[in-house]
VOBA-1610 file (N, C-alpha, C; in pm, whole numbers, padded with zeros to 5 digits, always signed):
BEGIN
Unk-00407-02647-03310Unk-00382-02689-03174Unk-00499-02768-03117Unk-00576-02786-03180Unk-00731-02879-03174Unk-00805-02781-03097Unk-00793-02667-03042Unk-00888-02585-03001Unk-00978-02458-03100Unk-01092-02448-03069Unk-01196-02366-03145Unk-01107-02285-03204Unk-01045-02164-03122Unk-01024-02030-03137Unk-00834-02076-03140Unk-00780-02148-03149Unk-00672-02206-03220Unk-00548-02139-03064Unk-00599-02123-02954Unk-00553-02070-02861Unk-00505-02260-02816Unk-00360-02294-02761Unk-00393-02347-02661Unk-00468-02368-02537Unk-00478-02478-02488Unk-00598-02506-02376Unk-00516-02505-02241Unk-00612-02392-02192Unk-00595-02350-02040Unk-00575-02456-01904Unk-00504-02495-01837Unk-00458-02606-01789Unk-00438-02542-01641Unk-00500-02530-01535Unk-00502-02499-01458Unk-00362-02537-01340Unk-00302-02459-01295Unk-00147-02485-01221Unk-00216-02531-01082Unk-00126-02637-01024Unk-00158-02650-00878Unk-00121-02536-00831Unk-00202-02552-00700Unk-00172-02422-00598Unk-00051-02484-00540Unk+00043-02300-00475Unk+00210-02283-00462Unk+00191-02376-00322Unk+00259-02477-00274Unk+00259-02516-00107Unk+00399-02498-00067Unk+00470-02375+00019Unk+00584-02407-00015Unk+00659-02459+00084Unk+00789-02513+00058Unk+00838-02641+00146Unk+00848-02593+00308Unk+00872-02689+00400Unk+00865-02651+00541Unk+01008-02584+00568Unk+01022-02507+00652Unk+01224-02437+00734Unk+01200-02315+00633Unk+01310-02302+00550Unk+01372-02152+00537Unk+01244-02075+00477Unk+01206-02166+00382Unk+01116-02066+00300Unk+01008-02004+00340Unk+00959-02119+00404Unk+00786-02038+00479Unk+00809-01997+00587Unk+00906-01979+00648Unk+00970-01897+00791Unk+00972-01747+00691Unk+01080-01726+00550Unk+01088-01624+00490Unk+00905-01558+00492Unk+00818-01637+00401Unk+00736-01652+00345Unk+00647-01512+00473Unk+00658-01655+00594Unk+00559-01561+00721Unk+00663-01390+00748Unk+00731-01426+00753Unk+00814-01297+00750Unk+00757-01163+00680Unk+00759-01158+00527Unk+00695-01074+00412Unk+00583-01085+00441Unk+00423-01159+00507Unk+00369-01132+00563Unk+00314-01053+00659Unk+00432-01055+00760Unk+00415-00999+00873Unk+00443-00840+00875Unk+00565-00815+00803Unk+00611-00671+00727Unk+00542-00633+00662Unk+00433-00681+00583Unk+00306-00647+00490Unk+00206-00540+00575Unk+00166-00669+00665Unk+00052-00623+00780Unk+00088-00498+00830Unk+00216-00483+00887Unk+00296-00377+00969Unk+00257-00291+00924Unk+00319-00316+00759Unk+00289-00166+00694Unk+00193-00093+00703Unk+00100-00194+00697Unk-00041-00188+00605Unk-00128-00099+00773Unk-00079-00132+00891Unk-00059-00072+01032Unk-00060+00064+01032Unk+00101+00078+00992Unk+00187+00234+01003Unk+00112+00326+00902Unk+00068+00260+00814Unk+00035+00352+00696Unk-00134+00402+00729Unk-00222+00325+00791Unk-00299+00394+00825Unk-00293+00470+00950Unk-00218+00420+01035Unk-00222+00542+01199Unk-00134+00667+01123Unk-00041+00650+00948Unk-00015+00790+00951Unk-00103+00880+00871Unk-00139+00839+00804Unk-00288+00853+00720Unk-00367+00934+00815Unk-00426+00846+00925Unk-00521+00912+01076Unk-00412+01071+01115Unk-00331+01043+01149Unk-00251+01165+01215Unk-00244+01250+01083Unk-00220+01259+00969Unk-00158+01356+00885Unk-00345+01429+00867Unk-00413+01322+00853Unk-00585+01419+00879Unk-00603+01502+00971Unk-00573+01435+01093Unk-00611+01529+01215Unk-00499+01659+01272Unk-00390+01644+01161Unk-00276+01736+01169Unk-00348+01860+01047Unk-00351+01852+01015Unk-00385+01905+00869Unk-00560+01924+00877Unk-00675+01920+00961Unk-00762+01942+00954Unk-00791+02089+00971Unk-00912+02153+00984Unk-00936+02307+01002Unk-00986+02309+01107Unk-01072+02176+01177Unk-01097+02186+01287Unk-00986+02122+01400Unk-00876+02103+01353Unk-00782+02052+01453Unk-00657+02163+01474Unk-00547+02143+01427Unk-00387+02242+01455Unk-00434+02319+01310Unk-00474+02261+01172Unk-00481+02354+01077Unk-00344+02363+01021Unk-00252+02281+01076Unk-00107+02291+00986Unk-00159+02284+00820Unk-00056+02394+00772Unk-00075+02422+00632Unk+00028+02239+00556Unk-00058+02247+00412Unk-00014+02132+00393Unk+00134+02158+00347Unk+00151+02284+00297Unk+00280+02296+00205Unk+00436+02295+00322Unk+00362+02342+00464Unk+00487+02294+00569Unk+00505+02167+00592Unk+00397+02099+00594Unk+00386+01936+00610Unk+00474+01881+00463Unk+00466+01904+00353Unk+00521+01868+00274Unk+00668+01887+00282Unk+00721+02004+00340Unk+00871+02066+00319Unk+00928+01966+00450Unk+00895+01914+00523Unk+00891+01856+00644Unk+00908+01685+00600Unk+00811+01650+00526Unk+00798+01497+00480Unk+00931+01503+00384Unk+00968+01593+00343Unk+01063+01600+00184Unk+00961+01565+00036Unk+00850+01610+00082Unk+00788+01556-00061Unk+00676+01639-00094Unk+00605+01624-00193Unk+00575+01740-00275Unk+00411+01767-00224Unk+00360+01889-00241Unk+00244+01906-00137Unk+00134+01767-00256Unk+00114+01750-00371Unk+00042+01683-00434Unk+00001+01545-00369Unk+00141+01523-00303Unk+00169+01397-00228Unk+00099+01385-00133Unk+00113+01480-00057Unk+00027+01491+00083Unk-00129+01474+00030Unk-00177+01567-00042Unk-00312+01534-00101Unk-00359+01426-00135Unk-00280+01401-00221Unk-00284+01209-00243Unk-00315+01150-00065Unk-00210+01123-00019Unk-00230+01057+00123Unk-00317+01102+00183Unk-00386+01239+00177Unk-00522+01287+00263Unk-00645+01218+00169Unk-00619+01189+00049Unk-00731+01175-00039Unk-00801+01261-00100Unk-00723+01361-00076Unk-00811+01496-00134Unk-00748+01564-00272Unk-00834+01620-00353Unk-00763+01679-00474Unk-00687+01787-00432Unk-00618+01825-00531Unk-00535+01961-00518Unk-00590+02118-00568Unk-00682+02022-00643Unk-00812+02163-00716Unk-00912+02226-00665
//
């Protein structure tokens, strides 16, 4: 392939620009729902700490779990804390 290591040669892609109307209206859209998330998921993050702290209500995690529908490991995960 005329290269050293017999790899074709790396050819760099233009960057994506994508066309003006439906798409980058879509485009800002999945953006904006990104951010949101990215929002909700830490103010629930903040509340499920200060729900679940020892110096706050002290809710046990395993009611918080039966409550979310999901498994107490989960909750740990989302507090950041191990289960051990």
């Amino acid at each position: 392939m005329g290269t050293p290591d017999g790899y074709a040669q790396r050819v760099p892609k233009q960057r994506y620009s994508p066309p003006s109307g439906d798409v980058a209206a879509r485009i800002d859209r999945v953006v904006a729902l990104f951010l949101k998330q990215q929002e909700i998921e830490t103010a629930y993050k903040r509340a499920l700490a200060d729900l679940t702290s020892p110096n706050g209500d002290a809710v046990p995690i395993a009611h918080v779990a039966d409550r979310l529908g999901v498994q107490r490991k989960t909750v740990y995960r989302h507090l950041g804390r191990s289960m051990t």
